[in-house]
C-alpha positions as CSV (number, residue, x, y, z in Angstrom):
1,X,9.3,-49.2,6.3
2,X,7.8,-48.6,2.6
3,X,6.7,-45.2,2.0
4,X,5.3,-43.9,-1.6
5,X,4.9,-40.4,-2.0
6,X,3.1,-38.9,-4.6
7,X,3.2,-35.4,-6.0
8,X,2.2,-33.0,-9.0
9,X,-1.6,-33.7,-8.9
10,X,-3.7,-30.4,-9.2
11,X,-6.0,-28.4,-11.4
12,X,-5.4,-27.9,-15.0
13,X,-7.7,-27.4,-17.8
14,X,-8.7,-29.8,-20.6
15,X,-6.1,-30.4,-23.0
16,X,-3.4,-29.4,-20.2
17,X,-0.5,-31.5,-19.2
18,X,0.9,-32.5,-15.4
19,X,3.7,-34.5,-14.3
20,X,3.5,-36.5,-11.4
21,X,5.8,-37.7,-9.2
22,X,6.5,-40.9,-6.9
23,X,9.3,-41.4,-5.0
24,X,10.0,-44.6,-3.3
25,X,11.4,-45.5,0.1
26,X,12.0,-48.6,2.1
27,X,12.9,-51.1,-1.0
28,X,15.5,-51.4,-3.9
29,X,13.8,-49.8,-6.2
30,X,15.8,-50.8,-8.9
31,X,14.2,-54.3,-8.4
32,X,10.9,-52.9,-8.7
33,X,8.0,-52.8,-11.7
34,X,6.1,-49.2,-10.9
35,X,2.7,-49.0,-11.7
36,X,0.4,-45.8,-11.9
37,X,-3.3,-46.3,-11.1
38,X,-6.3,-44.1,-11.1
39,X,-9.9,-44.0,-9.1
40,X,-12.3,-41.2,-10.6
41,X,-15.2,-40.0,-8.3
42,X,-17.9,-42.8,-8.1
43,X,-15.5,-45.4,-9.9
44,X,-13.2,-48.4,-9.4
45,X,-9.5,-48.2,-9.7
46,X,-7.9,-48.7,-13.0
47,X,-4.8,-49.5,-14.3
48,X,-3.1,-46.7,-16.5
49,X,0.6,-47.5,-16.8
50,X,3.4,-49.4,-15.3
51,X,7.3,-49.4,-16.4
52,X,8.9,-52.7,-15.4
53,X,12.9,-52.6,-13.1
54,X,14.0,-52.9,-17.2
55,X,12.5,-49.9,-18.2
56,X,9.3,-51.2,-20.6
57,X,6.4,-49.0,-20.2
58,X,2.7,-50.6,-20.6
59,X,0.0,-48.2,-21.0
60,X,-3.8,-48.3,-21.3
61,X,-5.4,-48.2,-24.0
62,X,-7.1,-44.9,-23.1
63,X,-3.6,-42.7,-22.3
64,X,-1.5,-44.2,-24.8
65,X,-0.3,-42.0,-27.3
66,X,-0.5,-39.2,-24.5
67,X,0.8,-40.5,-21.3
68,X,4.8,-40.9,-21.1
69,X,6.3,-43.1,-18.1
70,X,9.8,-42.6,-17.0
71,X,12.0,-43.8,-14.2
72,X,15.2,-42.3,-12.5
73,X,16.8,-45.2,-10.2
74,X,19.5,-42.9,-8.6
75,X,16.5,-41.0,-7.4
76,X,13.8,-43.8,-6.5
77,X,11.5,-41.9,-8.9
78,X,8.9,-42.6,-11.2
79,X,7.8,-39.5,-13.3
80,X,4.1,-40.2,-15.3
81,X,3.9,-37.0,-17.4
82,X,0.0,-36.8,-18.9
83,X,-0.7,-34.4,-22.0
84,X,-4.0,-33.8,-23.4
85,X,-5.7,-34.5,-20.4
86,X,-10.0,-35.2,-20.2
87,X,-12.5,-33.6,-18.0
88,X,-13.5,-37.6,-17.6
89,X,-9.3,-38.3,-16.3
90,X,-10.2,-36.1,-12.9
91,X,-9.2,-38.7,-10.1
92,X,-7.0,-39.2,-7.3
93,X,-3.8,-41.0,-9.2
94,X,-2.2,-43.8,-6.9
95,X,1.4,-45.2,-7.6
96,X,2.0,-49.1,-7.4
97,X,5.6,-50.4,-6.5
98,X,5.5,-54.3,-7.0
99,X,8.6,-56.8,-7.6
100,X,8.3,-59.8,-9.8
101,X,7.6,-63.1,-7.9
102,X,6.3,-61.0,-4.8
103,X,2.7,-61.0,-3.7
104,X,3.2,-58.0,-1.8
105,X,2.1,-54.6,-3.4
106,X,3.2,-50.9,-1.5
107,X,0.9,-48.3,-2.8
108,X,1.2,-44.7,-2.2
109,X,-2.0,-42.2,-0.4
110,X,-2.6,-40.6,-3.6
111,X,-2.4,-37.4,-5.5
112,X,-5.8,-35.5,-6.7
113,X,-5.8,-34.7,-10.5
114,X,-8.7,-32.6,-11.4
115,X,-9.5,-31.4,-15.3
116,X,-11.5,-28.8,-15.8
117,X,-13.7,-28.6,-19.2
């Protein structure tokens, strides 16, 4: 069974920085691209990083420069750390495990981010 657990979502003022956490269960993660998405109150869910099994990092246009991604195999961990965070980035932040040539995706329940102005 897959399991993706989030953690390190919580309240922090603007221009504060989190780190959150997924770890992975239930696959190889090694073999596995990890993706981070978001879904602000009212809004659809959009894409905000993703580091590939070979380590590149792909960011969005609105984090990069201030989001960092980061895997640890040995610990079936991915680690987004956000700096300078926006009022407008408050959302519940959803990790993404997906292997090349699969069409399944294993998401995670979610960790609330809230950024107070």
């Amino acid at each position: 069974q897959v399991q993706l657990v989030e953690s390190g979502g919580g309240l922090v003022q603007a221009g504060g920085s989190l780190r959150l956490s997924c770890v992975a269960s239930g696959i190889i993660f090694s073999n596995y691209a990890m993706g981070w998405y978001r879904r602000a109150p009212g809004k659809q869910r959009e894409f905000v990083a993703i580091i590939t099994s070979g380590g590149r990092t792909n960011f969005a246009y609105s984090v990069e420069g201030r989001f960092t991604l980061s895997r640890d195999n040995a610990k079936n961990t991915v680690y987004l750390q956000m700096n300078s965070l926006k009022p407008e980035e408050t959302a519940v932040y959803y990790c993404k495990a997906n292997r090349i040539g699969s069409p399944v995706d294993y998401w995670g329940n979610g960790t609330l981010v809230t950024v107070s102005s």
